[in-house]
FILUM-412551 format. One record per residue (C-alpha): residue number from 0; residue in one letter; x, y, z. Coordinates in nm, 3 decimals, decimal comma, always signed. Each point is the difference from the previous one (the first is absolute). Layout:
<markes>
     k   r         u         v         w
   NUM   A         X         Y         Z
...
</markes>
This chain:
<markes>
     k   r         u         v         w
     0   X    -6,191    -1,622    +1,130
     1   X    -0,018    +0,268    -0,294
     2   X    +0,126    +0,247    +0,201
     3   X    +0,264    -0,189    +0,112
     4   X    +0,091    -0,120    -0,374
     5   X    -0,006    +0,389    -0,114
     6   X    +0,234    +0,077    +0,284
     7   X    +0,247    -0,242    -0,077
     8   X    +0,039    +0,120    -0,396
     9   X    +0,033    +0,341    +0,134
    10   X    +0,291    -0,090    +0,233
    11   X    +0,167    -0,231    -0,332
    12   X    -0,047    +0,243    -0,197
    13   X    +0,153    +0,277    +0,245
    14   X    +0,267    -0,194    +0,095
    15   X    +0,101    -0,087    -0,385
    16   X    +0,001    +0,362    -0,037
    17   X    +0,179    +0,136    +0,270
    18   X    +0,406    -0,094    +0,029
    19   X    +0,221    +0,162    +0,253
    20   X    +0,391    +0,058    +0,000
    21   X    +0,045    -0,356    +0,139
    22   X    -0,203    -0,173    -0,297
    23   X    +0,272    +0,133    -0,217
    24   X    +0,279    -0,007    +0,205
    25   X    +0,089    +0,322    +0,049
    26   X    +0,303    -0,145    +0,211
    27   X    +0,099    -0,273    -0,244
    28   X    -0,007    +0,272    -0,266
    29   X    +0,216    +0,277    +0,225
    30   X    +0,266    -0,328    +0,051
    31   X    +0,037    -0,044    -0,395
    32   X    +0,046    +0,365    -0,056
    33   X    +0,325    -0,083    +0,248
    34   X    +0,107    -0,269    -0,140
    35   X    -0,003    +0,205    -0,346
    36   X    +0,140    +0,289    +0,142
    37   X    +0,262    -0,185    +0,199
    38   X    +0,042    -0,187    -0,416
    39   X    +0,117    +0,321    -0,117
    40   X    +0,201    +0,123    +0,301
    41   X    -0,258    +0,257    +0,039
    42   X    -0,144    -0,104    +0,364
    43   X    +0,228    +0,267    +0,189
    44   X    -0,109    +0,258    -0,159
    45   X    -0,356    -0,070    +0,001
    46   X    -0,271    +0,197    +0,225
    47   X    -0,295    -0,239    +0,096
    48   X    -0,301    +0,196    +0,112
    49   X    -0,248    -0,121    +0,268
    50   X    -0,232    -0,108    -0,227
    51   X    +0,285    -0,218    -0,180
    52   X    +0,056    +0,226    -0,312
    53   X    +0,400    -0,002    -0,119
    54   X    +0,181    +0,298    -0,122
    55   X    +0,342    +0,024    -0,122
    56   X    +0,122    +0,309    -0,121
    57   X    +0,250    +0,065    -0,279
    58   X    -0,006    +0,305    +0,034
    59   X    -0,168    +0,162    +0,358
    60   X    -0,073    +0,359    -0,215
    61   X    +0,071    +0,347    +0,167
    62   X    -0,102    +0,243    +0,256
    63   X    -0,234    -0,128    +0,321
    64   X    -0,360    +0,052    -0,129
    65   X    -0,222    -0,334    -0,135
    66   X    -0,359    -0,002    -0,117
    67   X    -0,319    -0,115    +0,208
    68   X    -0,301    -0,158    -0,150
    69   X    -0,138    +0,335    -0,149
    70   X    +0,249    +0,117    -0,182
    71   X    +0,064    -0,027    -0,406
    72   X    +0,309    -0,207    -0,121
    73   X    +0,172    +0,031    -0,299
    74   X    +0,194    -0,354    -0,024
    75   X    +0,172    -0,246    -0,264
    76   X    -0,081    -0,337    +0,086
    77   X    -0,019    -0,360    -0,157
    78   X    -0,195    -0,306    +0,197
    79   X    +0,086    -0,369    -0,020
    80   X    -0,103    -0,306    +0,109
    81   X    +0,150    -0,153    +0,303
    82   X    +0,008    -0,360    -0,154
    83   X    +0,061    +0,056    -0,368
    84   X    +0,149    +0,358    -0,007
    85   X    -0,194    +0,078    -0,317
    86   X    -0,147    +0,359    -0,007
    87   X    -0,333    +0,030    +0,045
    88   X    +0,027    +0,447    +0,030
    89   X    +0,225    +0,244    -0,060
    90   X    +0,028    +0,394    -0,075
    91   X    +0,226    -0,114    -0,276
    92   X    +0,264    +0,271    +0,107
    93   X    -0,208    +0,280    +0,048
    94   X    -0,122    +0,161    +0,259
    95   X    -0,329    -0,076    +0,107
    96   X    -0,224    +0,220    +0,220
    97   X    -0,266    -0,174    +0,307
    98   X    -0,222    +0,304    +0,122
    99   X    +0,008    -0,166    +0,306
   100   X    +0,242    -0,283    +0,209
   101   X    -0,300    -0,085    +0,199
   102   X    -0,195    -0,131    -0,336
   103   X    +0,321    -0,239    -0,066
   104   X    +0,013    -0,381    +0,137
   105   X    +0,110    -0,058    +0,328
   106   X    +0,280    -0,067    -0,054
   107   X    +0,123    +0,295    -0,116
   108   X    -0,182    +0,211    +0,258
   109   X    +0,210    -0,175    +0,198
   110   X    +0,331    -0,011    -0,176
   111   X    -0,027    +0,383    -0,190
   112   X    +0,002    +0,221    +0,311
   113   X    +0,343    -0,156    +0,076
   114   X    +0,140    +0,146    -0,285
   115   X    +0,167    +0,418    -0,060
   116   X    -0,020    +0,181    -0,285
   117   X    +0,230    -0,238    -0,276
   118   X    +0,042    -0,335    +0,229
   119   X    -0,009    -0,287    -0,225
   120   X    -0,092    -0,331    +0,183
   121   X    -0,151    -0,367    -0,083
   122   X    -0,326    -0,087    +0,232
   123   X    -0,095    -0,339    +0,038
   124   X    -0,359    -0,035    +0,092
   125   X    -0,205    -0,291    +0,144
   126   X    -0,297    -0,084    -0,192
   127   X    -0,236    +0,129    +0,338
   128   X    +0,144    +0,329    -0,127
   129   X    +0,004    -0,003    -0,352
   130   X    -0,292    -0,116    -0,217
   131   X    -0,135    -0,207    +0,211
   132   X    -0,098    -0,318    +0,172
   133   X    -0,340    -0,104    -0,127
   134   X    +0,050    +0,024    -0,416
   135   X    +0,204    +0,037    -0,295
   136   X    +0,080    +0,348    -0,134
   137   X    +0,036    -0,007    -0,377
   138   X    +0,237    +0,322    -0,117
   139   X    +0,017    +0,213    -0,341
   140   X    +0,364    -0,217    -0,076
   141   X    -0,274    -0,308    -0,004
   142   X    +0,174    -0,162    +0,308
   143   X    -0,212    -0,121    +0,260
   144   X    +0,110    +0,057    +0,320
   145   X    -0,116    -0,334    +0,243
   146   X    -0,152    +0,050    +0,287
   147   X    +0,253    -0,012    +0,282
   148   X    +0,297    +0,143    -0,219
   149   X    +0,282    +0,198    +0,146
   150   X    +0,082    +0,305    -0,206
   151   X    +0,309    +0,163    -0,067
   152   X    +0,059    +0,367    -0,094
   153   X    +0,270    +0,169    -0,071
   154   X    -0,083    +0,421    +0,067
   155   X    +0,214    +0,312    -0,022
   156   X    -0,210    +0,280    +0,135
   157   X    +0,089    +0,322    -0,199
   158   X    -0,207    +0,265    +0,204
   159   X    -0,361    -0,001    +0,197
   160   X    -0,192    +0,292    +0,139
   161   X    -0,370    +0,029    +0,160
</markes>
């Protein structure tokens, strides 16, 4: 009977800890991207990648070449909040330097290699690829990003190299 007991609080407690793309609707968060994108007329122009990241490009940069997930990128970028829009990060204009795309979220492993040298695009990002699933992420602007949240960025990518 104890043993029994002790394996049933270790499969509650696993299962309260583990959440998959279905627990937070990956799908019913790739449909309200749409329906924002298709809000602002942007829904043509979007690229949807297979793992239901958006990109729309203001600007789709120059030349053919596009960084991996080793190489150093020098970008400008602000995040937002899918719900509220409020800015929870930003470069503040500047150009700010990641050693390496593959230490970034995954959302913008995903989303970055997309981009040439000066392409300036929005990515919306599903919470499974963002900060997460499981807890909330407090930031330095002292918003909390939920658990579940979408993300918005907005990137230009001035240069990379490995």
């Amino acid at each position: 009977m104890r043993n029994t007991l002790i394996l049933f609080f270790i499969l509650v407690i696993f299962s309260l800890t583990q959440t998959s793309c279905e627990d937070f609707g990956l799908d019913t968060q790739r449909e309200e991207i749409r329906e924002r994108l298709i809000a602002l007329g942007q829904i043509d122009q979007a690229i949807e990648t297979d793992e239901g990241v958006f990109i729309v490009f203001e600007n789709e940069g120059v030349g053919t070449e596009t960084p991996d997930l080793e190489s150093t990128v020098d970008v400008i970028y602000e995040g937002r909040l899918f719900e509220t829009d409020e800015v929870f990060d930003s470069s503040n204009g500047s150009i700010s330097q990641f050693t390496s795309l593959g230490n970034t979220i995954a959302g913008w492993r995903i989303a970055i290699p997309n981009f040439k040298r000066g392409a300036k695009g929005t990515i919306y990002i599903p919470a499974v690829h963002a900060y997460g699933t499981t807890q909330s992420t407090p930031t330095n602007s002292g918003i909390t990003i939920e658990r579940g949240s979408i993300l918005i960025f907005d990137v230009t990518l001035y240069d990379f190299f490995n």
